[in-house]
C-alpha positions in Angstrom: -104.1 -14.6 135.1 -107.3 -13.0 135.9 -107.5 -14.9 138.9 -103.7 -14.2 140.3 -104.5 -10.4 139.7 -107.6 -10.9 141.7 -106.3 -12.5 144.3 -103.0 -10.2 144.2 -105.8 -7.3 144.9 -107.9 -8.7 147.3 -105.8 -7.0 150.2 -107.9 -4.9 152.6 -108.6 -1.3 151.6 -105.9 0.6 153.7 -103.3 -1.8 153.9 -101.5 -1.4 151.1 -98.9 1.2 150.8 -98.6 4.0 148.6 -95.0 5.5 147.1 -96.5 8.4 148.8 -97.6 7.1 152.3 -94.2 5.4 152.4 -92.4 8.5 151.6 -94.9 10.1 154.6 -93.8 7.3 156.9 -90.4 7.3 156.1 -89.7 11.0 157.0 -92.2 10.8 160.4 -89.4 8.3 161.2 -87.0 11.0 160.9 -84.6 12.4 163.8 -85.1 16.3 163.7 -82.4 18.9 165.0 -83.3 22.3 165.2 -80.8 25.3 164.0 -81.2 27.6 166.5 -81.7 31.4 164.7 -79.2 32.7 167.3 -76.6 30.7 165.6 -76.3 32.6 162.0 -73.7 35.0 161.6 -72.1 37.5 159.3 -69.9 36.0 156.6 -67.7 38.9 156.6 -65.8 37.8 153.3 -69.5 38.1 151.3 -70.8 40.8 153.2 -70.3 44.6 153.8 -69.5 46.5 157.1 -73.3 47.2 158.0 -75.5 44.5 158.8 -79.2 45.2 158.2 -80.4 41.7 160.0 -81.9 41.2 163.6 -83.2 38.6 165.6 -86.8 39.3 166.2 -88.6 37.2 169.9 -91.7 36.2 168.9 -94.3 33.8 171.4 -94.8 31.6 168.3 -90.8 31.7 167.7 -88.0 33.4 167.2 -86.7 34.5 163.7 -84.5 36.5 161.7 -85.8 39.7 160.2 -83.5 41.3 157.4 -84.8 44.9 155.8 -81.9 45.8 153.3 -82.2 49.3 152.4 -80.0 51.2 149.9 -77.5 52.1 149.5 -76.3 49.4 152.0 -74.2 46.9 150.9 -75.1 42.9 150.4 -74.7 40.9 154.1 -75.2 37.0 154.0 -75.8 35.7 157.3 -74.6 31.6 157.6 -74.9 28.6 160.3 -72.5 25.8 160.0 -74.3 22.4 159.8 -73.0 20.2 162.9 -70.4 17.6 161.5 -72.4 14.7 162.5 -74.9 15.1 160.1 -72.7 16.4 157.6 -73.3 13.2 155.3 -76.4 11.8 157.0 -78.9 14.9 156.5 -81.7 13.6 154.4 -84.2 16.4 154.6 -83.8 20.2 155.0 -86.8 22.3 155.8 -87.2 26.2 156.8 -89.9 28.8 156.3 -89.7 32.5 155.4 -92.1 35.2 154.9 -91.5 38.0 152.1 -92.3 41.8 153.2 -91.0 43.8 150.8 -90.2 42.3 146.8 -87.4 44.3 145.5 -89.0 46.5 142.4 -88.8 44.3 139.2 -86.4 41.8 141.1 -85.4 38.6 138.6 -82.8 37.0 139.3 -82.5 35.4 136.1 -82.5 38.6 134.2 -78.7 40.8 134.4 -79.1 44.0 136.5 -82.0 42.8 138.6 -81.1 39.7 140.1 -82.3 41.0 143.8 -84.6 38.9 146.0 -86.8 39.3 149.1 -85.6 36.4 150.3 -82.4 33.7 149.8 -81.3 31.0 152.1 -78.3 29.3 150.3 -77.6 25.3 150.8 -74.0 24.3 150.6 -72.0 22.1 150.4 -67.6 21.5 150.6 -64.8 19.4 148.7 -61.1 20.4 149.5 -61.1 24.1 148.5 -64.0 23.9 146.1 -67.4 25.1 147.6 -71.1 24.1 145.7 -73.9 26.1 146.6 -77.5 25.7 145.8 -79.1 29.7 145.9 -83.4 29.2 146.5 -85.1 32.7 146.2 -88.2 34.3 146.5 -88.4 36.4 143.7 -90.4 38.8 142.8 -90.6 38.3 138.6 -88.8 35.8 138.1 -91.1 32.5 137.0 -91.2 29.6 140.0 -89.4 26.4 139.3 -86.6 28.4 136.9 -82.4 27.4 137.5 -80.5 30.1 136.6 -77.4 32.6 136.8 -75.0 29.4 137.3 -71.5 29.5 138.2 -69.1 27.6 137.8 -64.9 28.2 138.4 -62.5 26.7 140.1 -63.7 27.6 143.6 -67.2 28.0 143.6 -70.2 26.2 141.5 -73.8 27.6 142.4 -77.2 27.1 140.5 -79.6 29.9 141.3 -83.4 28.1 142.0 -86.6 30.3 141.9 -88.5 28.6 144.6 -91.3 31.4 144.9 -92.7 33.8 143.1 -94.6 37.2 144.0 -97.1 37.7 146.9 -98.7 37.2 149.0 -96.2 39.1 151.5 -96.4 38.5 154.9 -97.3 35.1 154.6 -94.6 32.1 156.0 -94.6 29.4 153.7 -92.6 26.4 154.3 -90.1 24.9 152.1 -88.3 21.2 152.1 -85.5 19.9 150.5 -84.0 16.7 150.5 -80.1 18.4 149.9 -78.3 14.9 148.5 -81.0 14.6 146.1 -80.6 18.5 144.8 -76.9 18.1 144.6 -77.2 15.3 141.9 -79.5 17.1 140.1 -77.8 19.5 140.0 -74.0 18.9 140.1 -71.9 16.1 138.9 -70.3 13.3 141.3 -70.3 12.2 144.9 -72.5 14.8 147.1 -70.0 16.1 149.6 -69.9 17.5 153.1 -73.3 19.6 153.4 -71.2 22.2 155.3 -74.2 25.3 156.0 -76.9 27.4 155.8 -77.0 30.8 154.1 -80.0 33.8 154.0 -79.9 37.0 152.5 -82.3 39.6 151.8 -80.9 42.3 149.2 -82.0 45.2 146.8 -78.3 46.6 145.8 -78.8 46.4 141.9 -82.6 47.7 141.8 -81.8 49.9 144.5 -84.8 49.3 146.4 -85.8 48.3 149.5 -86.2 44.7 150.4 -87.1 42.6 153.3 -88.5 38.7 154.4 -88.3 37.0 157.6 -86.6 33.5 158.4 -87.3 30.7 160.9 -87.7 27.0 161.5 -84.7 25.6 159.8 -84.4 22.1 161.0 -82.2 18.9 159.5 -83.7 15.5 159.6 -81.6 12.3 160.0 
């Protein structure tokens, strides 16, 4: 035995694969398709009359800047996923850049549930829509699921992604969205249907703003 495990390791250092590298060589292999920033609109049926969002040109890329300011009311701005890669998205990635944290916002916590940043994942089956809610918070502890809902219509988990400062800082996030929906929901993962962001400081009553950019599915 000590001889077949010798043998078994006597491969040259650097050939052999780790979970890790494979994972690293499986997404390089990825098709990438960019979501242009000019394609997010208002979702007028979640949003009041005033949006508080606009598209800033920038040398190193464009992006989305929303400043909510109160007493404004709550906009969500979406882009629809293209139906081709409705069931073959493996990989989601964006990044955003907090500027202002809503005071004391926690989302997990009733009455302060306001966040300096959101982008929303979601997903549709018949009539029934599942979303997935990441934030940047500004109390709320990283890694936390909370304020879930769940009805007829709609079933969202709330996911504190970050947490605090630094501000002005992009970091970049990636999801693999089939992956979250089982771990978060129960049955086959449906149509992954759009993207969501929102900035918003309507129940702390304060200002809050992030910037948004570089949302791209890999197939």
């Amino acid at each position: 035995m000590v001889v077949l495990f010798a043998l078994a390791s006597a491969k040259s250092v650097g050939e052999e694969k780790t979970p890790d590298k494979d994972k690293a060589s499986a997404l390089a292999a990825l098709k990438e398709v960019k979501i242009d920033v000019h394609s997010f609109k208002v979702v007028e049926s979640y949003s009041g009359p005033v949006t508080y969002y606009k598209l800033v040109e920038d040398p190193d890329g464009d992006f989305i800047r929303g400043v909510y300011r109160p007493p404004l009311e709550t906009v969500t701005l979406a882009a629809e996923v293209p139906e081709a890669l409705r069931q073959q998205t493996k990989r989601v990635r964006w990044k955003w850049r907090a500027q202002v944290f809503p005071k004391k916002g926690n989302e997990c916590a009733p009455g302060y549930g306001d966040s300096a940043a959101v982008v929303y994942i979601s997903w549709k089956r018949g009539l029934k829509w599942y979303s997935i809610k990441y934030v940047w918070s500004t109390e709320a502890k990283k890694g936390d699921v909370c304020d879930q809902k769940r009805n007829l219509f709609v079933v969202q988990d709330t996911v504190v992604l970050e947490s605090g400062g630094p501000s002005n800082v992009w970091k970049e996030e990636s999801i693999d969205p089939s992956a979250e929906f089982r771990a978060h929901f129960e049955g086959d993962v449906p149509d992954f249907v759009g993207i969501g962001i929102m900035s918003d400081g309507d129940q702390t009553r304060s200002i809050s703003a992030a910037d948004y950019a570089g949302f791209t599915l890999l197939h």
